[in-house]
N, C-alpha and C positions, 0 to 999 in steps of 0.2 A: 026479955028486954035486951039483954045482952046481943044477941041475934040480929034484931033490929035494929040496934047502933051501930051494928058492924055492917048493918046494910046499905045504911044512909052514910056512912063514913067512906063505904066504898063509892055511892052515889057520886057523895062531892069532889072524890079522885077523880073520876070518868068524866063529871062537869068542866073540873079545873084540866086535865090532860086536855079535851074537846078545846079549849077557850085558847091554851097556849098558841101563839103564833108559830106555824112550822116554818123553818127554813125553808130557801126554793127548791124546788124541784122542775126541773124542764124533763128530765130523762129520766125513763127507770134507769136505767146504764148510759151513762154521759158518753160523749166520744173522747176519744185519749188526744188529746193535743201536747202533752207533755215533748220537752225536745231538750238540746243541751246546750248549757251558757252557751255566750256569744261573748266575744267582744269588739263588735260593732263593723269589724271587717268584712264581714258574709257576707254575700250578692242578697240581696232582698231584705235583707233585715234591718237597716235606713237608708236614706237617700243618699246620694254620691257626696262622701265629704272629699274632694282630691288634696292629697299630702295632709290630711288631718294627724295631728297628734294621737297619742293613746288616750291621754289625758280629757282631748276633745272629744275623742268616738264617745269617752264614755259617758261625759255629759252630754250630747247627742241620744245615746241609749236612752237617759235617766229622761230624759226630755219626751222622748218617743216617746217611752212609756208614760208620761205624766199626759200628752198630747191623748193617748187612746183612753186611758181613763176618761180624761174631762169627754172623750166622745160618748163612753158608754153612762157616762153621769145625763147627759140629754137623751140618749137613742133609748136607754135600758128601761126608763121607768115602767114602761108597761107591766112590771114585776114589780112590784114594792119592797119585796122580802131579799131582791136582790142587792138592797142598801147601794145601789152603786152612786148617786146620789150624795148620800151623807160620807162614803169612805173615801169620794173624791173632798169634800171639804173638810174631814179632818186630814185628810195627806194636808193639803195646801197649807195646814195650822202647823202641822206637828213636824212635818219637816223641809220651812219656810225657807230657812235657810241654807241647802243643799240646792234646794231648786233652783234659788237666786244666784247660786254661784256656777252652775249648769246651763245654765242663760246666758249669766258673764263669760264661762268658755267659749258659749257661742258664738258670741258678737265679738270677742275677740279673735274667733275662728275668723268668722267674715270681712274684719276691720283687716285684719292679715293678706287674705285674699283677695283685696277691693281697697284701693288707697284714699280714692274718694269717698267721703263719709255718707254721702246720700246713694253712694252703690251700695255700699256694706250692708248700710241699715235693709235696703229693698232687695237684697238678695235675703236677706235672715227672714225677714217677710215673708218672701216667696217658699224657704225652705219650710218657715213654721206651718204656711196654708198647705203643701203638700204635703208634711206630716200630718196634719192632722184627716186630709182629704183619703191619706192613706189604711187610714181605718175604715174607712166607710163599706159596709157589706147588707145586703140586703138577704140572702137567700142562707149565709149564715151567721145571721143576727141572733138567732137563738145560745148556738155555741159560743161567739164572739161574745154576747151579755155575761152569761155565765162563769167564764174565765176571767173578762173584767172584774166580777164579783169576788172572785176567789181570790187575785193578784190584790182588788182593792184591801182586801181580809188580811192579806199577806203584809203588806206595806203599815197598815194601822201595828202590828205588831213587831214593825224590824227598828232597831234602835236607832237616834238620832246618828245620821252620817252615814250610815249604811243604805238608804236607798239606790245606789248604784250598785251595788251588789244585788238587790233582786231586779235590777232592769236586768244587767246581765243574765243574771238566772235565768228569768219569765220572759223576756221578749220576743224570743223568737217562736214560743208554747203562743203569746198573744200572737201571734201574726200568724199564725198555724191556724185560730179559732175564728181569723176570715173566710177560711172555706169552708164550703156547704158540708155539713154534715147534720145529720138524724140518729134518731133513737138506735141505740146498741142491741139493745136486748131481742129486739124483735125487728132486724132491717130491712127484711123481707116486705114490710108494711109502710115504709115513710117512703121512698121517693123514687120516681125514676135515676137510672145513674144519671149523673150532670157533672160535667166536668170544669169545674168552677176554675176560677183564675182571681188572683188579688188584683189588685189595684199599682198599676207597675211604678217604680218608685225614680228608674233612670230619667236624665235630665232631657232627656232626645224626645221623653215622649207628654212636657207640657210646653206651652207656650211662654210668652212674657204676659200672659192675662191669669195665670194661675190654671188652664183648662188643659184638656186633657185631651192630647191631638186624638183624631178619627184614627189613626193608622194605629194606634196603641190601647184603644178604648176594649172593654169587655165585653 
């Protein structure tokens, strides 16, 4: 008897392990996009703020990063397990008030830079859509998902006021997770090489319609 309890005990372990929801996985061995803080200065790691403050890059950064999150909260679902989805709305809850005032650096960036107020406002426009425009990656969406996922993970556990410290951290690891990359473990198998290109972020290369001239396209 004894024996056959311990069979069926073992049973319902293998049933309940079997049932547990696994984390994602896209890769046996993920690609390394890991890189190091920024702040906010770097060629390609936000759009051209000219004479911006410290103060401003870094609400800029926090922003950036809150901008590619909300994109991989639409783009990522295909993954369910990747929560990008639900980590983008509890960022939005949990640290409401950071963001709001990373916004207000903005517009006060722009209201500085543009004395008429109906410039300001349509320049801060125009920067938000090409942040956000500037996540956009098709070829590596897989990578880019993933890291979202991980930064979202990251951000749910960094205490109130501190989200600008993981923009700085993670943003330029996010903007690293736009280009193509495949499986580690075995690369011999995923892809032709391809030499991928982001999405260029200087102001020479969209129009006044938010589009993204021919001469600068991918």
């Amino acid at each position: 008897m004894a024996g056959i309890r311990y069979a069926v005990a073992l049973a319902i372990g293998v049933i309940g392990a079997v049932a547990t929801p696994a984390s994602a996985q896209l890769f046996l061995k993920s690609p390394n996009f890991t890189d190091v803080p920024v702040t906010g200065s770097e060629p390609g790691v936000l759009l051209p703020l000219p004479d911006a403050k410290p103060e401003e890059l870094r609400a800029a950064m926090l922003w950036s990063m809150r901008a590619g999150l909300n994109v991989a909260a639409l783009q990522c679902q295909f993954e369910p397990t990747l929560l990008t989805l639900n980590q983008y709305n509890y960022l939005l809850n949990d640290h409401d008030d950071e963001l709001a005032r990373a916004y207000k650096a903005l517009e006060n960036y722009f209201k500085r830079k543009n004395k008429n107020p109906k410039a300001a406002m349509t320049a801060l426009d125009q920067y938000g859509t090409r942040t956000y425009s500037g996540f956009s990656t098709v070829r590596g969406q897989l990578g880019f998902c993933l890291t979202a996922s991980r930064i979202g993970r990251a951000a749910l556990f960094t205490p109130t006021g501190k989200l600008g410290e993981l923009a700085s951290t993670r943003l330029k690891e996010f903007r690293n997770s736009l280009l193509p990359a495949g499986e580690q473990q075995f690369p011999r198998f995923v892809m032709p090489s391809y030499a991928g290109r982001v999405v260029p972020l200087e102001s020479r290369c969209w129009d006044k319609k938010n589009s993204l001239k021919k001469q600068c396209a991918v």
